[in-house]
gemmi code that builds the backbone of each chain (N, CA, C; Angstrom):
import gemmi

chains = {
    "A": [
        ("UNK", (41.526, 70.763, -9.007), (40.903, 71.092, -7.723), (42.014, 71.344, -6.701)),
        ("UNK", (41.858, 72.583, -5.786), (42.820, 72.608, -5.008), (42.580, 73.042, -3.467)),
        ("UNK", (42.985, 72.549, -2.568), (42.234, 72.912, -1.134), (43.292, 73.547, -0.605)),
        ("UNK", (43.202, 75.070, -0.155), (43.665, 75.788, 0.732), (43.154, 75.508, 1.852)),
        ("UNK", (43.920, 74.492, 2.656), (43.468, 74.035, 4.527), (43.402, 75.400, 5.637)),
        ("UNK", (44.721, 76.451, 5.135), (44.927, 77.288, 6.112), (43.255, 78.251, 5.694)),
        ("UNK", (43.604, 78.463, 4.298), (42.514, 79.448, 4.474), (41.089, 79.035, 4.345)),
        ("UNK", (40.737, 77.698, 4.149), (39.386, 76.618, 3.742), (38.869, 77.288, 2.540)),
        ("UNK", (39.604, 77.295, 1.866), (38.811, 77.670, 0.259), (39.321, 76.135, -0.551)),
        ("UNK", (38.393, 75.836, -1.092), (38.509, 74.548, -2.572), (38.357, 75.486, -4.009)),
        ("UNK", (39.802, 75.211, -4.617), (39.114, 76.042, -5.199), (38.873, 74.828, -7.001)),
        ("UNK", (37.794, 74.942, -7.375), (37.535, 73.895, -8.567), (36.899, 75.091, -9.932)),
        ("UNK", (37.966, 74.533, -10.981), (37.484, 75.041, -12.184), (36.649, 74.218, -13.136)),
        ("UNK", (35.417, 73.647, -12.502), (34.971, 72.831, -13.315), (33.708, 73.387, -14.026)),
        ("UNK", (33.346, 72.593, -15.142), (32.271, 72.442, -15.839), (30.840, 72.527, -15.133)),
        ("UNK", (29.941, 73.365, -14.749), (28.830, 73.483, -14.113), (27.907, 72.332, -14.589)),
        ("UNK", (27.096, 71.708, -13.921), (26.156, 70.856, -14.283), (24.435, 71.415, -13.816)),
        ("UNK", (23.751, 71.063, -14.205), (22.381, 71.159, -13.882), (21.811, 71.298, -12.351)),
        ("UNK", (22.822, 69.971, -11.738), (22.844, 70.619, -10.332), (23.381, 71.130, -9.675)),
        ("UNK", (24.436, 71.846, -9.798), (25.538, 72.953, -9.637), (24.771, 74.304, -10.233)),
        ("UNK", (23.960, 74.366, -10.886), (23.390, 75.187, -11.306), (21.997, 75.563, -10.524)),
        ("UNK", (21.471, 74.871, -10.356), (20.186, 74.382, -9.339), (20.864, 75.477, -8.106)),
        ("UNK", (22.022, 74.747, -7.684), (22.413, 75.012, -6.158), (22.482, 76.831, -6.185)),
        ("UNK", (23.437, 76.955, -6.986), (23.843, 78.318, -7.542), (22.777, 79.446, -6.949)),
        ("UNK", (21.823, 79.497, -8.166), (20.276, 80.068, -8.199), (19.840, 80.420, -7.276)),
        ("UNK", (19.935, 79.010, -6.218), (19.101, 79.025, -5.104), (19.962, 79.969, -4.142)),
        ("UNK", (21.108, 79.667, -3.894), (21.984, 80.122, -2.940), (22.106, 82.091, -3.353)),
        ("UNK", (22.502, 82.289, -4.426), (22.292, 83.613, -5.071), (21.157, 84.390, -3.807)),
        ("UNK", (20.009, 83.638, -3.740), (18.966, 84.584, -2.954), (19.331, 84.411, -1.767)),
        ("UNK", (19.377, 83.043, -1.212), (19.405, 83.044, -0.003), (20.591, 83.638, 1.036)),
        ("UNK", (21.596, 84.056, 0.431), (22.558, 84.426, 0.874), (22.289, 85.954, 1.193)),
        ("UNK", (21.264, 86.417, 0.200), (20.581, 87.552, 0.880), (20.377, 88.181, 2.417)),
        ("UNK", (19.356, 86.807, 2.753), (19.050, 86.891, 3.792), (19.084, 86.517, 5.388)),
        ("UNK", (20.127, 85.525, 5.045), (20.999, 84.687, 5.708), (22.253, 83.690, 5.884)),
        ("UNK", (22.562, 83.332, 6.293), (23.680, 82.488, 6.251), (23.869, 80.737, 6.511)),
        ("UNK", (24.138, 80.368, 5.559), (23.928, 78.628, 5.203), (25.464, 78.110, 4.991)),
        ("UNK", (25.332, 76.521, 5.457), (26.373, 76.191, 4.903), (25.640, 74.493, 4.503)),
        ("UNK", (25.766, 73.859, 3.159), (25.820, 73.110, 3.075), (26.460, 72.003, 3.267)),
        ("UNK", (25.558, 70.952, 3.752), (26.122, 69.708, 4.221), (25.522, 68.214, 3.290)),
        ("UNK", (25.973, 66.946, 3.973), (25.572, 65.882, 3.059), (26.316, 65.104, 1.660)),
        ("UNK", (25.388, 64.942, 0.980), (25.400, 64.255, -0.736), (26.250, 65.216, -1.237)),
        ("UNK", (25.504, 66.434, -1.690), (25.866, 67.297, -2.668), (27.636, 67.751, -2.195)),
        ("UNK", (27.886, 67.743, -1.008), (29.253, 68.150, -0.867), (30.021, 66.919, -1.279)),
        ("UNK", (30.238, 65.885, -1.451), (30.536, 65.406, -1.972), (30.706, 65.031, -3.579)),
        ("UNK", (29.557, 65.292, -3.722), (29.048, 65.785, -5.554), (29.784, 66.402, -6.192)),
        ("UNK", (29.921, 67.806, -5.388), (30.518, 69.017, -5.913), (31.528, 69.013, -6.049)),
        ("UNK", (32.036, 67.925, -4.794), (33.806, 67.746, -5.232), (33.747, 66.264, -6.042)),
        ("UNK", (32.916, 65.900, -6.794), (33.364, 64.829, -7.821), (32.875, 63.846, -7.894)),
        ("UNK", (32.027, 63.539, -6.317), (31.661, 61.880, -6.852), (30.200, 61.921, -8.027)),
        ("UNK", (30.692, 60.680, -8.437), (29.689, 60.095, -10.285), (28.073, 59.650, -9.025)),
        ("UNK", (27.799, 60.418, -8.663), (26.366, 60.527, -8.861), (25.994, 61.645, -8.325)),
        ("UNK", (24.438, 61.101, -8.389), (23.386, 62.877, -8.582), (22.793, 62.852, -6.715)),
        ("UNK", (21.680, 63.452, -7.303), (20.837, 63.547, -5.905), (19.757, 63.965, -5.838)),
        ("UNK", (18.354, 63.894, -5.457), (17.194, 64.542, -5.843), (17.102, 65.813, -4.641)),
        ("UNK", (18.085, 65.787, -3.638), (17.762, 66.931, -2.309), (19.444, 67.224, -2.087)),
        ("UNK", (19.391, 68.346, -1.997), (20.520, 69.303, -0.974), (19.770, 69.477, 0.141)),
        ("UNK", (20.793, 68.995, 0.905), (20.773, 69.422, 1.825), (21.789, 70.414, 2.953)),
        ("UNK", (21.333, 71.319, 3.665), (21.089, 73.203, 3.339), (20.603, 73.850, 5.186)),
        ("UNK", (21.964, 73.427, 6.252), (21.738, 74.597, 7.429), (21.446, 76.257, 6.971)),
        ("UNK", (20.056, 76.516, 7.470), (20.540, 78.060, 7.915), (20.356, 78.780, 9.295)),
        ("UNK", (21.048, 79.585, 9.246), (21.316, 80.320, 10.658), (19.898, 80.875, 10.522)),
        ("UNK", (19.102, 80.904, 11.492), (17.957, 80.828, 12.752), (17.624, 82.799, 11.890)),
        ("UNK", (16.476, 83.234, 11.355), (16.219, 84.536, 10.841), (14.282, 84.888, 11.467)),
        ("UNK", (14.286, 86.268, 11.338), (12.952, 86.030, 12.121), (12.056, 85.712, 10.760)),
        ("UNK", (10.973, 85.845, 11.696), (10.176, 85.801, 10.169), (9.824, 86.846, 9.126)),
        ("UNK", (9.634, 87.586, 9.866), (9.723, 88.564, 8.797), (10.932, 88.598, 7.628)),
        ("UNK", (12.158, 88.421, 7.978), (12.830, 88.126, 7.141), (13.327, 86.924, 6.047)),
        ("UNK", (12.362, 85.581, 7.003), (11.668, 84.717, 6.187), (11.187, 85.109, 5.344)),
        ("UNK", (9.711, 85.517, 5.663), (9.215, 85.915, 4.590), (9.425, 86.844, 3.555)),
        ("UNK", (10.224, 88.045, 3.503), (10.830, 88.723, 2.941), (11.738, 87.150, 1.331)),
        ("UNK", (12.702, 86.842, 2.423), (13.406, 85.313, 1.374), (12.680, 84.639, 0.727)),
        ("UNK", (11.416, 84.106, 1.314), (9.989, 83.424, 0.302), (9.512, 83.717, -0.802)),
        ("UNK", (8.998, 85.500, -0.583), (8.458, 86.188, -1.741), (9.403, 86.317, -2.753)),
        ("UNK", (11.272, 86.475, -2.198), (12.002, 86.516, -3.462), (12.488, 85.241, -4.106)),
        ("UNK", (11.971, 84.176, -3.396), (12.175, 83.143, -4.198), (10.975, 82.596, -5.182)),
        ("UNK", (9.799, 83.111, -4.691), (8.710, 82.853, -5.376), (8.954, 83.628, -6.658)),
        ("UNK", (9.494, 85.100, -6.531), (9.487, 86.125, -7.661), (10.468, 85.184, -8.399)),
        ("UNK", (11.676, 84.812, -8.515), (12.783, 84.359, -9.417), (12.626, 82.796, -9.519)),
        ("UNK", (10.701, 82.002, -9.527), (10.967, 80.937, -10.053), (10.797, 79.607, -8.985)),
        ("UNK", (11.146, 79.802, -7.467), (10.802, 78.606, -7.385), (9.637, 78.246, -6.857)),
        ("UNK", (8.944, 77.544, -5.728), (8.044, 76.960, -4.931), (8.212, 76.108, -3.861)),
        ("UNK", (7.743, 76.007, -2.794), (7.843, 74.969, -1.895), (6.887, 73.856, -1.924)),
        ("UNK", (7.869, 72.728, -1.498), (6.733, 71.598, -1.856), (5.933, 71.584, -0.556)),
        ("UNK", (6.404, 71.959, 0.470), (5.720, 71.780, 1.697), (4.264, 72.275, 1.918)),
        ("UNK", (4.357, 73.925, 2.012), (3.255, 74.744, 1.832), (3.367, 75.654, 1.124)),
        ("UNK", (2.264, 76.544, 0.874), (2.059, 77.569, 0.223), (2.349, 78.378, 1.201)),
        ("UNK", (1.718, 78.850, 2.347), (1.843, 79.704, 3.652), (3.334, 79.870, 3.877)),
        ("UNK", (3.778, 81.053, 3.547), (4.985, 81.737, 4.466), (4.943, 81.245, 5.760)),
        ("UNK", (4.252, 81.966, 6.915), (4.371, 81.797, 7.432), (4.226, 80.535, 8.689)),
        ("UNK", (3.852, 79.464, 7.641), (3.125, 77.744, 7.866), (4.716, 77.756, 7.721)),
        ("UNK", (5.294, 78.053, 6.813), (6.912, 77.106, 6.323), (7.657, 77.401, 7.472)),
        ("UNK", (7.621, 78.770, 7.013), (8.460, 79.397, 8.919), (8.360, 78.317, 10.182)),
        ("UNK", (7.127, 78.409, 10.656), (6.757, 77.393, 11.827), (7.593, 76.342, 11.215)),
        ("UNK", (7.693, 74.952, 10.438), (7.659, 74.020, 9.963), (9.403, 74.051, 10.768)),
        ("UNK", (10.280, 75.184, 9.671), (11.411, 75.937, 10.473), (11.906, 75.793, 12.118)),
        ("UNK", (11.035, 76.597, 12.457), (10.712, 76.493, 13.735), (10.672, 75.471, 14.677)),
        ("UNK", (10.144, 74.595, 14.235), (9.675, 73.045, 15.014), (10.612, 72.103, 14.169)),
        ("UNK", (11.886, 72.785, 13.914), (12.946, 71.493, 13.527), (12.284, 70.321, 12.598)),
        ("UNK", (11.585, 71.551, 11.787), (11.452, 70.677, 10.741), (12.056, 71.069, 9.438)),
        ("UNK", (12.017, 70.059, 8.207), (12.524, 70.735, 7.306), (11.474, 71.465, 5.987)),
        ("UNK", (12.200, 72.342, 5.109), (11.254, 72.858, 4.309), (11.906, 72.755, 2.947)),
        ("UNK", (11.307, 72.082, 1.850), (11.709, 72.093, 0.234), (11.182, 72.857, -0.245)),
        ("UNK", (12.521, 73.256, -1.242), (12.120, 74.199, -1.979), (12.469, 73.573, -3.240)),
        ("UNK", (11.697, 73.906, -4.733), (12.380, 73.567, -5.869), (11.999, 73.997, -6.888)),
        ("UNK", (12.449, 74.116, -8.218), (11.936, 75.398, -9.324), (10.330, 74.954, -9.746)),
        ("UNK", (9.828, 76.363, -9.659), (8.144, 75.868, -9.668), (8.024, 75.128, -10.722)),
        ("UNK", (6.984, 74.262, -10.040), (6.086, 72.622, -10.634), (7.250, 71.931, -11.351)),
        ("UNK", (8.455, 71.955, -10.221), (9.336, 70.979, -10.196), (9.262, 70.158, -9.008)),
        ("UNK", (9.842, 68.711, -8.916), (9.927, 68.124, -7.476), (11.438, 68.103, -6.659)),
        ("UNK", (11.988, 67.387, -8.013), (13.792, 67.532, -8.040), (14.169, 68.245, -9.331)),
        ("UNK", (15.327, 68.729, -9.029), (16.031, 68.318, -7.458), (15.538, 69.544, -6.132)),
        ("UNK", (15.813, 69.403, -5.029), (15.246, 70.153, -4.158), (15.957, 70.832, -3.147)),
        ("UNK", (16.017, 71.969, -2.546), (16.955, 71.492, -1.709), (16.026, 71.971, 0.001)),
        ("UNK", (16.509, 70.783, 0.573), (16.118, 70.693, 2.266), (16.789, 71.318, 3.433)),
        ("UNK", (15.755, 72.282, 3.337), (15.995, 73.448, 4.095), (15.883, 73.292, 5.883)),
        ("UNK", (16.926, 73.380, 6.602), (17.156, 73.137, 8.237), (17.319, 74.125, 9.124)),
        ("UNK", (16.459, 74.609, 10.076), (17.547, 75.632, 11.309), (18.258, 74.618, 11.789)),
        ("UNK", (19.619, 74.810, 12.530), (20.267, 74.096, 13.521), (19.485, 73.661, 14.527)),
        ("UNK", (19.127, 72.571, 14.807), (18.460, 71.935, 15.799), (19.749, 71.937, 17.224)),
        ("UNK", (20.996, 71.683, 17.254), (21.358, 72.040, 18.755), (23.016, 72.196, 18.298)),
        ("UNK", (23.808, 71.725, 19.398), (25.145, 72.785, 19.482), (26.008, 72.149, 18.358)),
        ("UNK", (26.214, 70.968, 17.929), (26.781, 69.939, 16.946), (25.892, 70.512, 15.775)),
        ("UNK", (25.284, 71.046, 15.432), (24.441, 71.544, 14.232), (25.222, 73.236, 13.778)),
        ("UNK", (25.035, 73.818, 15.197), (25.467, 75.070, 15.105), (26.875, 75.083, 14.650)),
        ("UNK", (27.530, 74.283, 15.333), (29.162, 74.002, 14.970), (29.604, 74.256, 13.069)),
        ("UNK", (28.415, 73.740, 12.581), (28.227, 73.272, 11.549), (29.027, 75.021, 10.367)),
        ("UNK", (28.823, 75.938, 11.254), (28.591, 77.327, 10.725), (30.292, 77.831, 10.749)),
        ("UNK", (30.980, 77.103, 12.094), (32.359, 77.982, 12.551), (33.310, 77.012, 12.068)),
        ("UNK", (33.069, 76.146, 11.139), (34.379, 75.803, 10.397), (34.532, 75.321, 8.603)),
        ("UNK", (33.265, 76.216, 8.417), (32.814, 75.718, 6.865), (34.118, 75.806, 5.869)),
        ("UNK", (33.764, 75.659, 5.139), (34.613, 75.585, 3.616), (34.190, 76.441, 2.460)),
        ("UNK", (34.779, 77.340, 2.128), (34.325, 77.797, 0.759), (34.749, 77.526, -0.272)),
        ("UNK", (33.708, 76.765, -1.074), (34.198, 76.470, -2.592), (34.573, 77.255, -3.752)),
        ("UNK", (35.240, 77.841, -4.234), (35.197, 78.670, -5.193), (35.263, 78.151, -6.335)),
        ("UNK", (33.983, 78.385, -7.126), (33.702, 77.712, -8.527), (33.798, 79.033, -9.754)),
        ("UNK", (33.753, 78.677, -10.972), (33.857, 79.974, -11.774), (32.627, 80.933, -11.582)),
        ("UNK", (31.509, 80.234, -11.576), (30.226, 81.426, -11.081), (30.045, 81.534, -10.141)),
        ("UNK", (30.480, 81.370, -9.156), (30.082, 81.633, -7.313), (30.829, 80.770, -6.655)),
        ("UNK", (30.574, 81.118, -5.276), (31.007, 80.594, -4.182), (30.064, 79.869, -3.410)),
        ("UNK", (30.263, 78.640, -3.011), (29.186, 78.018, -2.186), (29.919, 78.061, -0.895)),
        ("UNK", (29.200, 77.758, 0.423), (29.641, 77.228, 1.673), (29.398, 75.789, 1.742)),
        ("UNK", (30.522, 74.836, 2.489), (29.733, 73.737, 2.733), (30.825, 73.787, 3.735)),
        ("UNK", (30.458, 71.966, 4.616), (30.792, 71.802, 5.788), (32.107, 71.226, 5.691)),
        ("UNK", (32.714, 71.475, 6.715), (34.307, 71.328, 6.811), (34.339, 69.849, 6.286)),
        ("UNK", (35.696, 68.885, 5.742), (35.931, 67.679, 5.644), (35.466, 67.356, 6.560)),
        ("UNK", (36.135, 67.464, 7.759), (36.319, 66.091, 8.407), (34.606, 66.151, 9.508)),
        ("UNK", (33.752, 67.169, 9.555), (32.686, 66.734, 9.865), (31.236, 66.235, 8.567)),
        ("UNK", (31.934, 65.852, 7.467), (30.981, 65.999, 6.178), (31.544, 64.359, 6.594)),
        ("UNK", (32.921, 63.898, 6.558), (33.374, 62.184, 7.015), (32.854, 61.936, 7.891)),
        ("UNK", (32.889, 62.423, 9.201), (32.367, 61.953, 10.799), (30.541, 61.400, 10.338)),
        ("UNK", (30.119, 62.775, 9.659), (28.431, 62.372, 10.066), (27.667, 61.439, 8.975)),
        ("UNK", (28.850, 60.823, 7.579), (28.534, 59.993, 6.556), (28.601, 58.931, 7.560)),
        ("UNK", (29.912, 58.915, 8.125), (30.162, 57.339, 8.386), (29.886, 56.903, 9.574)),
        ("UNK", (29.470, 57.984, 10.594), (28.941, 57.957, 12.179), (27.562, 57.636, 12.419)),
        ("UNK", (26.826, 58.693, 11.412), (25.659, 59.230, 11.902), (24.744, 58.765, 11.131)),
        ("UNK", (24.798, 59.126, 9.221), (23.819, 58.018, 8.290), (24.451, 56.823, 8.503)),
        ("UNK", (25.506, 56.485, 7.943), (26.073, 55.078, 7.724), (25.619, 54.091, 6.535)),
        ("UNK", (24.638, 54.609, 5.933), (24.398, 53.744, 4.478), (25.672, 53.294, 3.499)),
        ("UNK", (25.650, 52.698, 3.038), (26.039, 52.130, 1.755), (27.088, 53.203, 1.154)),
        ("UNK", (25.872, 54.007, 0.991), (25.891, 55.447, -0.276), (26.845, 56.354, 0.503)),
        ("UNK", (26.142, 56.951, 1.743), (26.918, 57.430, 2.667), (28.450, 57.173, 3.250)),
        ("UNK", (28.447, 55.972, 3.497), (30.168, 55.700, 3.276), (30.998, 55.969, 1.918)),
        ("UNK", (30.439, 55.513, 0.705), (31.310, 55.629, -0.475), (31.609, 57.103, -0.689)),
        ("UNK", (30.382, 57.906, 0.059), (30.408, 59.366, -0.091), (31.710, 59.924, 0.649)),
        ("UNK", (32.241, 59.497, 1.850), (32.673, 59.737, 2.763), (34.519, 59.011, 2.341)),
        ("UNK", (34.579, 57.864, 1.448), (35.488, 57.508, 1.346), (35.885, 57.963, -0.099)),
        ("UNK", (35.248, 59.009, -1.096), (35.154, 59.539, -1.844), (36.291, 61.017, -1.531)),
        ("UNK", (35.726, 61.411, -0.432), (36.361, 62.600, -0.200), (37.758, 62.334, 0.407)),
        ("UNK", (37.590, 61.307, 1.470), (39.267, 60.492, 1.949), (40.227, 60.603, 1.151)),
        ("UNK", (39.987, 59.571, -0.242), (40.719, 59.876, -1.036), (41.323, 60.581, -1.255)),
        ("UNK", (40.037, 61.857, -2.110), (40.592, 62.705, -2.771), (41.605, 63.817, -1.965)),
        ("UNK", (41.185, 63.797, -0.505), (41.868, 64.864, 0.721), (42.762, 64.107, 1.038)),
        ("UNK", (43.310, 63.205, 1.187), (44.063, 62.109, 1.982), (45.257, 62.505, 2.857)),
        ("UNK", (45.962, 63.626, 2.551), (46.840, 63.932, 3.714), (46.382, 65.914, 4.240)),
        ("UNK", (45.606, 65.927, 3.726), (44.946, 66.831, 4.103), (43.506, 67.089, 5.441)),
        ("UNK", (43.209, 65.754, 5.633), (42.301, 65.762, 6.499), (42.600, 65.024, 8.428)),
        ("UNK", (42.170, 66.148, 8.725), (42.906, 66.114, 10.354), (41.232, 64.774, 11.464)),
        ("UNK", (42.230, 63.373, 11.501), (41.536, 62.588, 11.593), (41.392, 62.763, 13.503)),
        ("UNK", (41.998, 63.254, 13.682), (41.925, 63.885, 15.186), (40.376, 64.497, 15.397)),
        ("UNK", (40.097, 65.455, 14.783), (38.885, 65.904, 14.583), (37.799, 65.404, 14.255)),
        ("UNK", (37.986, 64.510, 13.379), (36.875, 63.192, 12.802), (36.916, 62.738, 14.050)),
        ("UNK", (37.691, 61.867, 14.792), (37.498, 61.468, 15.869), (36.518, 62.049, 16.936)),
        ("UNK", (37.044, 63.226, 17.497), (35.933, 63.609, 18.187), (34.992, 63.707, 17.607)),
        ("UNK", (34.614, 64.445, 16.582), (32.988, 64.548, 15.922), (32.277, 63.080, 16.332)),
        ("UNK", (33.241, 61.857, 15.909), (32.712, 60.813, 15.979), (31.748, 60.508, 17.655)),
        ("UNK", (32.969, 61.100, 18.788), (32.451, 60.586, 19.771), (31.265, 61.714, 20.163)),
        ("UNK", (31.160, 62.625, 19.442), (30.126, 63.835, 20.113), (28.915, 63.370, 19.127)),
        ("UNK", (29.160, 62.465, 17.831), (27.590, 61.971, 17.479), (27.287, 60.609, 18.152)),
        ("UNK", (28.358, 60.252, 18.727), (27.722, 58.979, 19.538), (26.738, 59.059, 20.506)),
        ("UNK", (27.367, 60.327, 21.314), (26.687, 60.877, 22.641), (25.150, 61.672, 22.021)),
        ("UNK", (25.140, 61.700, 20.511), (23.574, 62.870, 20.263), (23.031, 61.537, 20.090)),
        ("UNK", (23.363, 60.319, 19.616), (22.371, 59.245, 19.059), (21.892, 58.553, 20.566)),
    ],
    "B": [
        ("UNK", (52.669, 57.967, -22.314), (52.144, 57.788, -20.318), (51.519, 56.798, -20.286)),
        ("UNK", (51.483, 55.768, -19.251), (51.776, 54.511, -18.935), (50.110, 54.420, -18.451)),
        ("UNK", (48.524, 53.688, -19.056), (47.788, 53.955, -18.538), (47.415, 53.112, -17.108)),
        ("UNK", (46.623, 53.851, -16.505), (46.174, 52.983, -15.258), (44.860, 51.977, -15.909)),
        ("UNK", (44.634, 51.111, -14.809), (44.087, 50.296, -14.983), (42.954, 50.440, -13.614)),
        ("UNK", (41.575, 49.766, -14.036), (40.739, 49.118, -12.868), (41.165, 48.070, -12.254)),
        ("UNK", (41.405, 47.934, -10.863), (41.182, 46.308, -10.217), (39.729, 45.651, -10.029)),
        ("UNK", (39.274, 44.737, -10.903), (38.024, 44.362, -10.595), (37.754, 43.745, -9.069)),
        ("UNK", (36.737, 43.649, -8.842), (36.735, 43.626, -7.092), (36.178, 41.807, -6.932)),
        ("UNK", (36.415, 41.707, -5.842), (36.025, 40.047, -5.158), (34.767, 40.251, -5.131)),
        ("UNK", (33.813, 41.431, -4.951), (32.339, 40.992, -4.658), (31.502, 42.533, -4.899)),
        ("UNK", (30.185, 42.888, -5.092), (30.008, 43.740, -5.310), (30.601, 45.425, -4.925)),
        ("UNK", (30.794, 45.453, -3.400), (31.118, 46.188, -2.546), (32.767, 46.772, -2.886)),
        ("UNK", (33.781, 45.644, -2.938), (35.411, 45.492, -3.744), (34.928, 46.535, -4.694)),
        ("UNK", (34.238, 45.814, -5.665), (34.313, 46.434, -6.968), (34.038, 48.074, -6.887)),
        ("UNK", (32.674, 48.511, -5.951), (32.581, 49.839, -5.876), (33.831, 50.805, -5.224)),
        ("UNK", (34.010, 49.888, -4.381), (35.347, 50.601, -3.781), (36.684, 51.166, -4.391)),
        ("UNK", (36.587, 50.031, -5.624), (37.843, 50.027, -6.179), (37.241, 51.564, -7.302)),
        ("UNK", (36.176, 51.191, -7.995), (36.012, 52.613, -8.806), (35.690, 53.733, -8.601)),
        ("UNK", (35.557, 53.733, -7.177), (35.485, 55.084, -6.160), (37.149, 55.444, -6.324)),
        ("UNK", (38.142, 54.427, -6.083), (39.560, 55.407, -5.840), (39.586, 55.213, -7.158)),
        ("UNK", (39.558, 54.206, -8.109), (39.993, 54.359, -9.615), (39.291, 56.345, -10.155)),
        ("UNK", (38.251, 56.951, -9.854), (37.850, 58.136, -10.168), (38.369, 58.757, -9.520)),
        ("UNK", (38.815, 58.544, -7.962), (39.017, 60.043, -7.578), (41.346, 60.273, -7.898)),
        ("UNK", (41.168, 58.773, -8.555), (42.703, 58.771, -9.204), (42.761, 59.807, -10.383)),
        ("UNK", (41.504, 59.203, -11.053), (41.321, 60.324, -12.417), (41.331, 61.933, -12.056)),
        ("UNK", (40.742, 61.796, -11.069), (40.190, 63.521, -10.866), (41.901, 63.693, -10.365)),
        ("UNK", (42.210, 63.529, -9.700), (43.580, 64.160, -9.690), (44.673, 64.168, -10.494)),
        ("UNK", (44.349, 63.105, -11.683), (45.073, 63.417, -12.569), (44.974, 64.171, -13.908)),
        ("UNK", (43.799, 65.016, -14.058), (43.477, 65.266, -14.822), (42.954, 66.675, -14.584)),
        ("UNK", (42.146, 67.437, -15.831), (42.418, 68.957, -15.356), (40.530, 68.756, -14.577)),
        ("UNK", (39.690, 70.073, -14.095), (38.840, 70.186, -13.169), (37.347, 69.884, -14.812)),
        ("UNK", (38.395, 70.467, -15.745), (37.246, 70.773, -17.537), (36.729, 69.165, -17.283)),
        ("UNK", (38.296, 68.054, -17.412), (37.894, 67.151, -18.035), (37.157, 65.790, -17.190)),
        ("UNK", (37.499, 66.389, -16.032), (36.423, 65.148, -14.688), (35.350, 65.346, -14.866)),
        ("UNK", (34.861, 66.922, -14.916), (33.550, 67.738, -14.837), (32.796, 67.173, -15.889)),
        ("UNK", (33.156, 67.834, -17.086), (32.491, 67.345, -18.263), (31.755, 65.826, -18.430)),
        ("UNK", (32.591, 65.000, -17.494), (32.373, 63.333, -17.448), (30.886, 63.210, -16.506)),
        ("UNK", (31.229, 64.245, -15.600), (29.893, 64.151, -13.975), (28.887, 64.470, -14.621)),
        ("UNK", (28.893, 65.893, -15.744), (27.839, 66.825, -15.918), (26.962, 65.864, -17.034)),
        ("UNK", (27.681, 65.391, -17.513), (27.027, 64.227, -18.281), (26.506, 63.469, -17.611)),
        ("UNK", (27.171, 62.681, -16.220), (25.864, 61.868, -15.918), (24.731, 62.680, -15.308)),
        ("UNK", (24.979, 63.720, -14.536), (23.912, 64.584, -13.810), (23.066, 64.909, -14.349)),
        ("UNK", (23.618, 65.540, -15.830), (22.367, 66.108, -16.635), (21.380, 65.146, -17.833)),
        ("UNK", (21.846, 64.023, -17.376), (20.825, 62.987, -18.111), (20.117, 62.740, -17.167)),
        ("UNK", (20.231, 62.875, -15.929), (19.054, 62.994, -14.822), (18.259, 64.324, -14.486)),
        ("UNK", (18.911, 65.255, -14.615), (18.407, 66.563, -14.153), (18.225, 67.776, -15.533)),
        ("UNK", (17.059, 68.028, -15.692), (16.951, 68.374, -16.663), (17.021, 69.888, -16.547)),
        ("UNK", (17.728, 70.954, -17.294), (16.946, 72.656, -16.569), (16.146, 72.552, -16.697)),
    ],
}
model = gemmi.Model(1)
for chain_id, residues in chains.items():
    chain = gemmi.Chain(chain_id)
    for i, (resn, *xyz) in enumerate(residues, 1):
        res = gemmi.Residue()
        res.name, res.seqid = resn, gemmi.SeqId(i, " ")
        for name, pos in zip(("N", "CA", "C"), xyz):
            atom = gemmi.Atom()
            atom.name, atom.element = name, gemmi.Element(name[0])
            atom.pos, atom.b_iso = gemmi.Position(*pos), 0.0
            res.add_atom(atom)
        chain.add_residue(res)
    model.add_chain(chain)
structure = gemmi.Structure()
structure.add_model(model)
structure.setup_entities()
């Protein structure tokens, strides 16, 4: 595994798993129609830690609906379903009202992944300093280190969530600019 | 080559801690095939295609 800081590419030659594969699929379409960067569990996952997850969780940049729905029908065509609703345009709203929407391979439950607009400016942020992973079948986006550390150990704070967070420490350890964690830290103090 | 070892921990929490860096010791010492292969195994006894 190797992290280019200047240019934010990771780049990992690993063995795909079931949920690396899951993610893949999903992302394949959605990248269609918009622009995501994953955050949470799974970024951590992806770079290594020994467990799973039943949800990704999955910013996307704000699309109308029509082009929602356009993304719906092609995810319905290649396989999956939402657990939420059937209604396009019910999910949209759901969207809309900062809520979230699952999606997962039809008359599956998990794994899933939990679908977000940016709810405010610390969300949006989320977009202008991502990371691209480069794996042998694709490229994912996810969220920079040091705000994937700030919002494990700031913002959830579980158990799970820290080991997640001291998972990546590790493995980044003179690579991650704790200056930045810092503030993130004090700008989720001020959202809680 | 000289192997590493686990430190068993003082209490549940020690112990996770310690095999959180004991793995992410492995993953850097080892190639991306042979960490992977170890994860995809546990993942895919949970996650089925």
């Amino acid at each position: 595994m190797e992290y280019n800081v200047k240019r934010r590419e990771i780049i990992i030659d690993k063995e795909l798993n079931n949920l690396d594969k899951f993610v893949l699929d999903f992302i394949k379409i959605l990248e269609k129609y918009t622009s995501y960067v994953i955050i949470s569990g799974y970024v951590s996952i992806l770079l290594g830690r020994t467990r799973t997850t039943e949800d990704v969780d999955i910013f996307i940049e704000r699309i109308s609906e029509e082009d929602f729905l356009k993304f719906y029908s092609e995810l319905k065509k290649k396989g999956f379903w939402c657990l939420n609703e059937e209604d396009g345009k019910e999910i949209y709203s759901y969207l809309e009202d900062n809520l979230a929407a699952r999606f997962s391979y039809k008359g599956k439950t998990i794994p899933n992944f939990e679908v977000k607009f940016p709810k405010d400016n610390l969300d949006k942020e989320t977009f202008k300093d991502f990371i691209t992973v480069i794996l042998p079948q694709g490229k994912l986006k996810i969220s920079s280190l040091e705000r994937h550390i700030a919002f494990k150990k700031y913002f959830l704070g579980s158990d799970k969530d820290g080991e997640d967070a001291i998972h990546i420490e590790e493995l980044f350890k003179d690579k991650i600019d704790y200056e930045k964690v810092n503030k993130l830290k004090e700008l989720i103090k001020r959202r809680k | 080559m000289k192997r590493d070892f686990l430190k068993p921990g003082k209490d549940n929490k020690e112990e996770r801690l310690n095999f959180i860096k004991f793995w992410v010791d492995y993953i850097k010492k080892h190639s991306d095939k042979e960490w992977s292969e170890q994860q995809s195994f546990l993942i895919n006894s949970q996650i089925r295609k």
